[in-house]
N, C-alpha and C positions, 0 to 999 in steps of 0.2 A: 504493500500500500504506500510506504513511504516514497519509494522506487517512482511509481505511478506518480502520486501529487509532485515529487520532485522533477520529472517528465514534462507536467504540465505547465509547473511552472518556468523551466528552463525556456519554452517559449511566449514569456509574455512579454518580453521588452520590444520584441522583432514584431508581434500581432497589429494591425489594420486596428482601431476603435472598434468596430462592430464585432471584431472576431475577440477582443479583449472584453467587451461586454458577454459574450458566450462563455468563454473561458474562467470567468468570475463566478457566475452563478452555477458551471460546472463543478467547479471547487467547493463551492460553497452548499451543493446540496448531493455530493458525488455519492453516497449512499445509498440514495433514489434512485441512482440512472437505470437501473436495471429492471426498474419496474417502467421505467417509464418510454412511451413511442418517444421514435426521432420527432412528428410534429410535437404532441407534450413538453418536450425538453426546449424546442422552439419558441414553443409561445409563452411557457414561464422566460425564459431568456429573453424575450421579445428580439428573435433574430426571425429571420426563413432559414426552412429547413437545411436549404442548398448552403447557409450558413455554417449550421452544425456540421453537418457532411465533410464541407470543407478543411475544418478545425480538425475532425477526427484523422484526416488522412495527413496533416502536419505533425500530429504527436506521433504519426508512424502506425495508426493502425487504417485499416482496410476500407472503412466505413464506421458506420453507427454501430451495426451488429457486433463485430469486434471487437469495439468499445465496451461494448456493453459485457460480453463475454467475459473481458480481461478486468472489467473492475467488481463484477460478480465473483468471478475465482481470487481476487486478491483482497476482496472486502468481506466475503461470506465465506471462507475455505478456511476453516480452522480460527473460524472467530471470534472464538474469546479469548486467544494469544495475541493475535495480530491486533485487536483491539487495547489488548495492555500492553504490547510494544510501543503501538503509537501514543496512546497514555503515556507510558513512561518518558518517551521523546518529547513532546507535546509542554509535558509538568518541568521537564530538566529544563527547555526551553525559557519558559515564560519564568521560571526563578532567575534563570540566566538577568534576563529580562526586567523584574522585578528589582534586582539587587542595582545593576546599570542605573536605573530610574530613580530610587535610591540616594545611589551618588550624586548625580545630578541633581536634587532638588536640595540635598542637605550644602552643596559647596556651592552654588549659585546665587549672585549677590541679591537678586530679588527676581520673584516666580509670578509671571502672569498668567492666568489659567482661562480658558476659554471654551466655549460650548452652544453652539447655534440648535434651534427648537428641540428634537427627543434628547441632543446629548447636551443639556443645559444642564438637566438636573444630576450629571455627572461633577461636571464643572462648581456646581454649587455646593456638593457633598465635600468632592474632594477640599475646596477654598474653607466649608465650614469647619470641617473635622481637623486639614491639619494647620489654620492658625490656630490652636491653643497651642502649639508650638510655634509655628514659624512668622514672625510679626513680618517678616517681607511675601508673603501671601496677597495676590492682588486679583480680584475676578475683574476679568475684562468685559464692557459693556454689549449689552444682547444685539448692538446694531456690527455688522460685520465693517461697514464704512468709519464709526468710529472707533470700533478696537485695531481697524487698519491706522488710523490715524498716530493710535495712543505707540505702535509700535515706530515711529518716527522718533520718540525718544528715549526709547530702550538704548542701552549699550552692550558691548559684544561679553561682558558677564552675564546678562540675565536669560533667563530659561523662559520661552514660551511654551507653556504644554495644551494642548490642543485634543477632545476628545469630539468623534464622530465614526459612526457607524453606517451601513448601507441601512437606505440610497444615505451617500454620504454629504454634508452641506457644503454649498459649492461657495458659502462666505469663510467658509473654514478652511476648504484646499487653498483658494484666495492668500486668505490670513500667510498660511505657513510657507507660501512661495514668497510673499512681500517678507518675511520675516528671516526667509533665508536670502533671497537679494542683499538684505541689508547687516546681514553676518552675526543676527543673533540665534542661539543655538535652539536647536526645536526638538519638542519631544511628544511624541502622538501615544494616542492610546486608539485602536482601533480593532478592527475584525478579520483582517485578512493582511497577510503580507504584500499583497500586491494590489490593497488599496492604494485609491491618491493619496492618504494621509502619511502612509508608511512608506511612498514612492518618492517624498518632496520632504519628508523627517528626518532630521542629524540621526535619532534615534525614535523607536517607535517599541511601543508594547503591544502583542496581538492576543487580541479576548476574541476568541470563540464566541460569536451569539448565533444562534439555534432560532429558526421560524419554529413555532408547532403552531396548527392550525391557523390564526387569523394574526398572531402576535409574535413578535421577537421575544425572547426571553434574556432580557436586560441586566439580569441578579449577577450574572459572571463578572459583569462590568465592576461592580460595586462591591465586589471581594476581591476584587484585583487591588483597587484603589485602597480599600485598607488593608492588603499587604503591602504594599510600595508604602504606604504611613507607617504602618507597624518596623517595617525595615530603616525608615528614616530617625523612628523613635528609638531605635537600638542600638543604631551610630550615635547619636546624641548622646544617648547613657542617661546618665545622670540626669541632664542639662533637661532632656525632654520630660523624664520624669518629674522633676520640680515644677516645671510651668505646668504639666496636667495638671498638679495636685492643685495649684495656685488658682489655675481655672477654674476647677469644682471647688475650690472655697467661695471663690468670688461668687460664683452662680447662685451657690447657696446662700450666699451673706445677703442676695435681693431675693429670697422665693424662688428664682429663676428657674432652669430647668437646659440640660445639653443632651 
């Protein structure tokens, strides 16, 4: 399976837009493919079929049928190994990943964090939870035109971190291409490695989010973000510890509540 998604994605830099839109949502729900017709796979991708077709005979196989064959035997053949192989890769990864994220937010003279419509309420978790530690914590404003602006007077220390998921918002790829023009350092959290966000990021973190039925399933996101907190409060040490506690005195000294 590894073999396969690393196939696929070895040809995404060289893909046509339209065959790059295929190739996304291939990735992104390859599990399926094998229940599903060449038109089905089509019209969830919003491509023509002659699209898919096309795609499959770049990655080296024969057609649709083939495709489908090769990722049935390499997705269902001994499937509860090959599922916690890729588990295991997957978790090593994203610690990998996690730790990076980490660094960067804890040595970074001050953190702007940003989030356009579904992935705002990432952006606001992430800014709420971790100023009880970090007072250079800055949420950047919901207009894409003004947080474009506010990046004009960043300097080449500070961190922009940047959260969107598919369909991804196009004031947020925006964002992180103005912000790498201008040589400050960018860090994504997003859903796939060969999103735009992860494609135009100094560094990116990739959360897995899952459709079931009508809805994305968003919670991965929001355990990621508090292990990249929990990993920044353990480099701190000390230092992170005493400001929580300081917090929850304070909250408590007005009734408050965190």
């Amino acid at each position: 399976m590894l073999e396969l998604i690393h196939n696929i994605k070895s040809h995404h830099n060289h893909l046509s837009p339209k065959l790059k839109l295929a190739s996304e949502y291939i990735l992104l729900d390859l599990s399926q493919i094998p229940f599903q017709t060449i038109r089905e796979t089509a019209k969830n991708a919003r491509v023509s079929v002659l699209t898919i077709s096309r795609l499959n005979k770049i990655w080296g196989f024969k057609g649709y049928s083939d495709f489908q064959l090769n990722v049935k035997k390499e997705y269902y053949f001994s499937k509860k190994n090959i599922r916690n192989q890729f588990s295991e890769v997957e978790n090593a990864n994203l610690n990998t990943s996690i730790a990076v994220a980490a660094k960067l937010l804890t040595e970074s003279d001050s953190i702007y964090i940003s989030g356009f419509r579904s992935a705002k309420s990432f952006a606001l978790y992430m800014n709420y939870m971790g100023r009880m530690v970090f007072d250079n914590f800055y949420l950047m404003p919901d207009s894409g035109l003004s947080a474009a602006q506010d990046l004009a007077r960043l300097r080449k220390k500070n961190l922009l971190v940047a959260f969107s998921t598919k369909p991804y918002s196009t004031e947020t790829v925006k964002l992180i291409k103005t912000a790498r023009s201008l040589n400050i350092t960018t860090l994504s959290f997003t859903d796939n490695s060969i999103s735009p966000l992860a494609q135009h990021s100094d560094f990116y973190v990739e959360v897995p989010v899952i459709k079931e039925n009508r809805l994305y399933k968003m919670a991965p996101m929001i355990t990621v973000i508090e292990n990249v907190l929990e990993k920044c409060f353990e480099i701190l040490g000390e230092e992170a510890d005493n400001k929580i506690k300081y917090f929850a005195k304070r909250i408590k000294a007005i009734n408050g509540y965190w």
